[in-house]
C-alpha positions as a LaTeX table, in Angstrom:
\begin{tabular}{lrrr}
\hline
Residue & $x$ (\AA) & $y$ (\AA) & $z$ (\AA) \\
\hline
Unk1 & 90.79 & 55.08 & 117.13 \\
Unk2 & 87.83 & 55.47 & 115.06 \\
Unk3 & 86.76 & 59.22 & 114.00 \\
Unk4 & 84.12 & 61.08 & 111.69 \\
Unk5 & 86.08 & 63.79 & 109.65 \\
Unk6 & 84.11 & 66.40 & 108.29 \\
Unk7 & 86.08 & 67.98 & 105.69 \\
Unk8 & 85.94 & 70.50 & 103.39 \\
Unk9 & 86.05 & 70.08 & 99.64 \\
Unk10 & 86.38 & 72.87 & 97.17 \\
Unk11 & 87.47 & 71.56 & 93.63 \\
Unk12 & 88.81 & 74.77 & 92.21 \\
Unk13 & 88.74 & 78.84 & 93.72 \\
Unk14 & 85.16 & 79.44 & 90.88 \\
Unk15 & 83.88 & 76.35 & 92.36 \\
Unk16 & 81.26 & 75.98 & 95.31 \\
Unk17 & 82.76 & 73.66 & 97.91 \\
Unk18 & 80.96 & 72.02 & 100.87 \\
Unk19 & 81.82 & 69.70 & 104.12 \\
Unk20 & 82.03 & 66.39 & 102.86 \\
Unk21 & 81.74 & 63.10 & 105.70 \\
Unk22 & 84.17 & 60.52 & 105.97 \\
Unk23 & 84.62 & 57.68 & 108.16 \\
Unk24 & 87.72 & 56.76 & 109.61 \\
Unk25 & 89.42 & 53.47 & 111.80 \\
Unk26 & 92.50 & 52.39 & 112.53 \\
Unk27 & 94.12 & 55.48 & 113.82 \\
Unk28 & 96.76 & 55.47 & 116.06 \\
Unk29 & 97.29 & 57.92 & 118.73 \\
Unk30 & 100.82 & 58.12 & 117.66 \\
Unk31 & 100.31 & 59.81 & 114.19 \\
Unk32 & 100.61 & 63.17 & 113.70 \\
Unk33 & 97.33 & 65.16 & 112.71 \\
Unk34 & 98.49 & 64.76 & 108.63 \\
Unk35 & 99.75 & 61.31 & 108.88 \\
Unk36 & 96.08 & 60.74 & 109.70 \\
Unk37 & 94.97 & 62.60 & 107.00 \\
Unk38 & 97.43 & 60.64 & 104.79 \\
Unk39 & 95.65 & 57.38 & 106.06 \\
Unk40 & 92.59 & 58.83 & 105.10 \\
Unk41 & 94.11 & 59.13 & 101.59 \\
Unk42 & 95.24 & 56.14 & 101.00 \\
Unk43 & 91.59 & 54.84 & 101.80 \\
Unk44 & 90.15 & 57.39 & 99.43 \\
Unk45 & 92.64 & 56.67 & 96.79 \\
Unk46 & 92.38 & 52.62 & 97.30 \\
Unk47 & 88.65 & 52.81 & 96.78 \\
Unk48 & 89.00 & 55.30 & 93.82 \\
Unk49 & 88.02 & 58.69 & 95.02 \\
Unk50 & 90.04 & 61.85 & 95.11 \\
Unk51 & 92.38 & 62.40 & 97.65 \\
Unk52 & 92.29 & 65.55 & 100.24 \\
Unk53 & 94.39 & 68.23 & 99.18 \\
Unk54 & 96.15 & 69.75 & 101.76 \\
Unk55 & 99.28 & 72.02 & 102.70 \\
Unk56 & 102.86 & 70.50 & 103.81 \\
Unk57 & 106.64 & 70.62 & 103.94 \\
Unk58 & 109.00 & 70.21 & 106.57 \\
Unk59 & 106.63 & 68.67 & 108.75 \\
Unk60 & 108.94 & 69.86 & 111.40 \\
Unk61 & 107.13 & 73.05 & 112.74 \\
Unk62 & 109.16 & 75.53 & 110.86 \\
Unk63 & 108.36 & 75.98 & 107.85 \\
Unk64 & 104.15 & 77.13 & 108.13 \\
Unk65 & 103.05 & 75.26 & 105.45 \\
Unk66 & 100.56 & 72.88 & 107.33 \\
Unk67 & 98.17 & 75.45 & 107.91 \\
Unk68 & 94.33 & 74.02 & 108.77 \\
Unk69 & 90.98 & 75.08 & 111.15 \\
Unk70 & 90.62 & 72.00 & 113.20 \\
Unk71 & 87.42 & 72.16 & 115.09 \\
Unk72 & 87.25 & 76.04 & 114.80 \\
Unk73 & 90.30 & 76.41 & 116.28 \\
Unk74 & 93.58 & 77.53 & 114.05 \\
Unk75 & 95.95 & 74.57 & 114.13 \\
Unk76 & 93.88 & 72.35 & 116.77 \\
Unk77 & 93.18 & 72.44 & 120.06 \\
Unk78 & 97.24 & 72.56 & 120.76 \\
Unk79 & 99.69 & 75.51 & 120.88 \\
Unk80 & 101.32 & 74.21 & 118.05 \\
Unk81 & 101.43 & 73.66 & 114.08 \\
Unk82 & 99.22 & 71.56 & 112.40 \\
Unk83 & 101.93 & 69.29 & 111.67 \\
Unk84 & 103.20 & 69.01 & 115.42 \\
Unk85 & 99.45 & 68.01 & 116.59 \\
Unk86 & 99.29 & 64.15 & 117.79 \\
Unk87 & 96.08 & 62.48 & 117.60 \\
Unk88 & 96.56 & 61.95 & 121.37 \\
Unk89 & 94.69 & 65.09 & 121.65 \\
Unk90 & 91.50 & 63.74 & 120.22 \\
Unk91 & 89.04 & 60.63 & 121.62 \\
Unk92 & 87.85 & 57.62 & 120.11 \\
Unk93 & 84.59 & 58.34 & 118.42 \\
Unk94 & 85.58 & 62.03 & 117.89 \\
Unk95 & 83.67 & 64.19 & 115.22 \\
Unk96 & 86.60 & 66.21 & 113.49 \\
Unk97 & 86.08 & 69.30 & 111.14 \\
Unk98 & 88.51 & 70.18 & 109.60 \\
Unk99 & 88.51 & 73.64 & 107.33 \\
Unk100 & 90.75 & 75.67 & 105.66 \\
Unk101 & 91.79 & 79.28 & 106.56 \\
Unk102 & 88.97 & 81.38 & 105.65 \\
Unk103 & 90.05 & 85.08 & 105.27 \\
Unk104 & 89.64 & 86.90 & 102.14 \\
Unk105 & 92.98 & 87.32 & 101.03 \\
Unk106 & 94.24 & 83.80 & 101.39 \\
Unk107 & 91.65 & 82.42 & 99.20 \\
Unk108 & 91.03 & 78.76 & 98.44 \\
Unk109 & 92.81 & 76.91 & 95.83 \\
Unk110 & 91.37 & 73.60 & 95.86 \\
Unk111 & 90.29 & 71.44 & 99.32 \\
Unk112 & 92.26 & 72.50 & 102.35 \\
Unk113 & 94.75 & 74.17 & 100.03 \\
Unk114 & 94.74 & 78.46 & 100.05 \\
Unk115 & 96.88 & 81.15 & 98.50 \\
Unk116 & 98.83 & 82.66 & 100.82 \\
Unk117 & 101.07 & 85.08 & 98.76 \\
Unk118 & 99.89 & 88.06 & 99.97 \\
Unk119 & 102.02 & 87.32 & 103.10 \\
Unk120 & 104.80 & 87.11 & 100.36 \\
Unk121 & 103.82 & 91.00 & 98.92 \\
Unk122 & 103.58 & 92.38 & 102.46 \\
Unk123 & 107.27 & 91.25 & 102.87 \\
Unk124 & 108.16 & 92.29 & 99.41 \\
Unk125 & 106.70 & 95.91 & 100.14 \\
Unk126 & 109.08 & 95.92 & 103.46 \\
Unk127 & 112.28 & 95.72 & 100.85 \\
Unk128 & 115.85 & 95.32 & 101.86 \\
Unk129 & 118.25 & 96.65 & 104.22 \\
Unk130 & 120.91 & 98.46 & 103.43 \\
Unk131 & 124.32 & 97.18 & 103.79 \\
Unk132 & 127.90 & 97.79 & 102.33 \\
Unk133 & 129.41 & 95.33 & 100.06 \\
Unk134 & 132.41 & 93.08 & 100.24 \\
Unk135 & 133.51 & 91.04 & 103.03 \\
Unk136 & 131.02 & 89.87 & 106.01 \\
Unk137 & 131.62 & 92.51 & 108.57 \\
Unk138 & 133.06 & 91.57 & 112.11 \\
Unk139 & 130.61 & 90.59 & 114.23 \\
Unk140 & 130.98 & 92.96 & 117.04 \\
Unk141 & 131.33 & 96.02 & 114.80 \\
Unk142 & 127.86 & 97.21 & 114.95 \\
Unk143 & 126.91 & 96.46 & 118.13 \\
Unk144 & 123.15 & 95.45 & 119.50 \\
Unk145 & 121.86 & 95.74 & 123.21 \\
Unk146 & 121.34 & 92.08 & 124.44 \\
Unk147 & 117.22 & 93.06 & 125.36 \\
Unk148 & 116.79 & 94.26 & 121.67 \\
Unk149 & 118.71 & 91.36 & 120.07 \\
Unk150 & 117.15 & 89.02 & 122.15 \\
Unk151 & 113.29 & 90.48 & 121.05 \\
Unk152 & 114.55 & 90.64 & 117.27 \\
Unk153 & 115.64 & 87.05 & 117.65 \\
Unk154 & 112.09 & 85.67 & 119.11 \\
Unk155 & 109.88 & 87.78 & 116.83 \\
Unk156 & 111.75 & 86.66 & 114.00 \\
Unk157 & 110.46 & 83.11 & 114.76 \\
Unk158 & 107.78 & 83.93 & 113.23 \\
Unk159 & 107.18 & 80.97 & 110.48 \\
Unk160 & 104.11 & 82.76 & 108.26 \\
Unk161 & 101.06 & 80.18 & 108.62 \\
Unk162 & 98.62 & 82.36 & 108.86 \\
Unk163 & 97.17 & 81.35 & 111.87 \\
Unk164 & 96.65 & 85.08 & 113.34 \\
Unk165 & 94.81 & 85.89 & 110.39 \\
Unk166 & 92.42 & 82.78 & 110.22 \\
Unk167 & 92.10 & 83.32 & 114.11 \\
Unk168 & 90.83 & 87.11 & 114.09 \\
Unk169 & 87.52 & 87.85 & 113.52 \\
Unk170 & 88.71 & 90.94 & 111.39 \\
Unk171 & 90.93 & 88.60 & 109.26 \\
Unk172 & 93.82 & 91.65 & 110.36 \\
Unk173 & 97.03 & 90.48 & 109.42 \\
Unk174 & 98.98 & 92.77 & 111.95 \\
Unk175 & 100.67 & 90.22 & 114.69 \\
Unk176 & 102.44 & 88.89 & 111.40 \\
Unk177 & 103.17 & 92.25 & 109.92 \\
Unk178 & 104.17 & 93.69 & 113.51 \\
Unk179 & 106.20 & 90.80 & 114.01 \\
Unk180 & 108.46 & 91.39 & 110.99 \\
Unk181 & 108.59 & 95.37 & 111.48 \\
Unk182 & 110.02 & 94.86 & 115.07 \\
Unk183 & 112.73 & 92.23 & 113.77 \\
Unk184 & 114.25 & 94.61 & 112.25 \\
Unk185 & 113.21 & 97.66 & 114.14 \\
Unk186 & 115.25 & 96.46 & 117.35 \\
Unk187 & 118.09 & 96.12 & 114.93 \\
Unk188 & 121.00 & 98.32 & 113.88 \\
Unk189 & 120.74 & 97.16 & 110.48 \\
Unk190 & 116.99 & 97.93 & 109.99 \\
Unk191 & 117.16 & 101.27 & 110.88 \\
Unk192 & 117.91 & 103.53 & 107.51 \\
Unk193 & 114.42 & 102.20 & 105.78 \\
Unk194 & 112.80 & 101.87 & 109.49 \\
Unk195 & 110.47 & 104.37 & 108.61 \\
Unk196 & 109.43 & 103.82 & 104.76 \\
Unk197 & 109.15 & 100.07 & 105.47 \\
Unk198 & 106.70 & 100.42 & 108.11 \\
Unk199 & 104.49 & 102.54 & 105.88 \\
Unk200 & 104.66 & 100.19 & 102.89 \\
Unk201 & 104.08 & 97.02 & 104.29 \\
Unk202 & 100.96 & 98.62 & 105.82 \\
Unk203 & 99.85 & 99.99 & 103.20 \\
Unk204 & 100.53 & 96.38 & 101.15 \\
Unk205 & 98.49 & 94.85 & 104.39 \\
Unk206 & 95.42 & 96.98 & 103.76 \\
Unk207 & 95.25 & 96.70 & 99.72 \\
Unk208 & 95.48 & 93.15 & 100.47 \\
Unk209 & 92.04 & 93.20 & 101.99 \\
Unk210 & 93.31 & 92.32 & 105.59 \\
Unk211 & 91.24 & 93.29 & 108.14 \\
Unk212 & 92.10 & 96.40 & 110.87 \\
Unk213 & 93.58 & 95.38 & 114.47 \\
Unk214 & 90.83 & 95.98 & 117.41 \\
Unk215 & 93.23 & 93.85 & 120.25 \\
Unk216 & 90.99 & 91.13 & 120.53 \\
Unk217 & 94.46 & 88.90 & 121.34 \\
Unk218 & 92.74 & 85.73 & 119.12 \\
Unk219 & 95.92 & 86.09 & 117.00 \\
Unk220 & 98.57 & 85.53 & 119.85 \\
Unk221 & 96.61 & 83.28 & 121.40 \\
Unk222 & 96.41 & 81.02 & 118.15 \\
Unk223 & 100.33 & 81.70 & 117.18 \\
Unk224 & 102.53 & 79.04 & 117.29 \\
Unk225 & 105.21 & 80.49 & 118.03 \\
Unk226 & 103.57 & 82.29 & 120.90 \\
Unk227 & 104.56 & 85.73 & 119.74 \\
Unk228 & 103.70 & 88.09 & 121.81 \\
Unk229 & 100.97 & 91.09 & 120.92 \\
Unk230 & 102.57 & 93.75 & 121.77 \\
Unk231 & 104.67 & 94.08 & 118.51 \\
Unk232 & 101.57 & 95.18 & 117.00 \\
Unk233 & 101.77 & 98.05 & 119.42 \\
Unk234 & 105.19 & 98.53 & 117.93 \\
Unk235 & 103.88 & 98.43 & 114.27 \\
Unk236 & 101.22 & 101.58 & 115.51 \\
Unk237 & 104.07 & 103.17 & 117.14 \\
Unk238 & 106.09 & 103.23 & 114.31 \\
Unk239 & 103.50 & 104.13 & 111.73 \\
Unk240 & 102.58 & 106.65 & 113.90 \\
Unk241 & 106.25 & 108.19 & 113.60 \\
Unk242 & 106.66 & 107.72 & 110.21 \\
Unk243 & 103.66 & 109.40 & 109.18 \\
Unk244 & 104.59 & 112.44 & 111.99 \\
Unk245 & 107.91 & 112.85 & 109.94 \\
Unk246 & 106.65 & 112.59 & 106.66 \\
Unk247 & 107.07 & 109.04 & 105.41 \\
\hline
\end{tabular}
């Protein structure tokens, strides 16, 4: 395939980026969306120009790293990371643009490359659990209804790429922060700081300069792991509780 990537180019965070056009042929169908942009690379490299910086890891889907706006759309036009996208989803002759997240607290560090550490301080804010030390307990001494483990279990699949953010017009970080709150919220475990976590990690959300929730649903639909939007109706629910007792 042949394709026109638009792409954008931002130097350092003080520095003025803009789309930049680059032509590209010999891509297979095959490739992931980054081994294409690694092909593009190795052209920009071979004729002496910078390479794209962009985000990856595991390049497995797991670990939320490949994080880009493909065509407006947070991760592609897929249900799926960034790194799980094929080129089969895209035409010879395509026009590609290819951003990255824009949302105020993830800003850019240079190309497709942003900050996301304030995901990192929202979880930091939630603190531990509390737990007795010594031996691993026995695994059926503090017991957890199969429909709560089960929903603690899928929320916590979760992988933190941003994606609800960059997809909500509000830039609200709450599918995220909901997600981790009812992890441990449907959990034995998580229930002496239940209350106080909820309350900081909101709190950490907002001076973050996230956005509020108004259930538009652009966040689930653009999650990758498909989690579902009613945990952010658990966050409210449990902020509402912990401020109603005092938290």
């Amino acid at each position: 395939m042949k394709l026109t990537l638009k792409i954008w180019r931002q130097e350092n965070p003080t520095a003025t980026g803009a789309i930049h056009t680059y032509e590209l042929d010999g891509v297979s169908k095959d490739m992931s969306f980054l081994e294409m942009l690694d092909l593009l690379n190795e052209q920009l490299v071979t004729s002496g120009e910078e390479p794209v910086a962009f985000d990856s890891d595991c390049r497995e889907g797991i670990c939320g790293m490949c994080s880009l706006m493909i065509n407006g759309e947070a991760h592609g036009p897929e249900v799926t990371t960034t790194c799980q996208l094929h080129m089969r989803s895209f035409n010879d002759g395509d026009t590609i643009t290819i951003e990255p997240w824009r949302a105020e607290p993830f800003p850019v560090l240079k190309d497709l490359v942003v900050d996301r550490s304030a995901f990192d301080r929202i979880i930091q804010a939630g603190g531990y659990i509390s737990a007795n030390t010594g031996s691993a307990p026995e695994a059926n001494s503090v017991p957890a209804p199969r429909d709560k483990a089960m929903r603690a279990f899928n929320v916590a699949t979760c992988i933190g790429c941003g994606a609800c953010v960059a997809a909500c017009p509000n830039g609200s970080a709450s599918l995220f922060m909901g997600a981790k709150i009812t992890h441990l919220g449907e959990l034995p475990q998580g229930q002496p700081e239940r209350w106080s976590r909820v309350v900081d990690m909101v709190g950490q959300h907002d001076h973050e300069g996230f956005g509020g929730c108004t259930n538009i649903g652009e966040c689930a639909a653009a999650c990758p792991k498909e989690i579902p939007l009613d945990v952010i109706s658990q966050l409210n629910k449990d902020l509402r509780t912990a401020l109603k007792n005092g938290h």
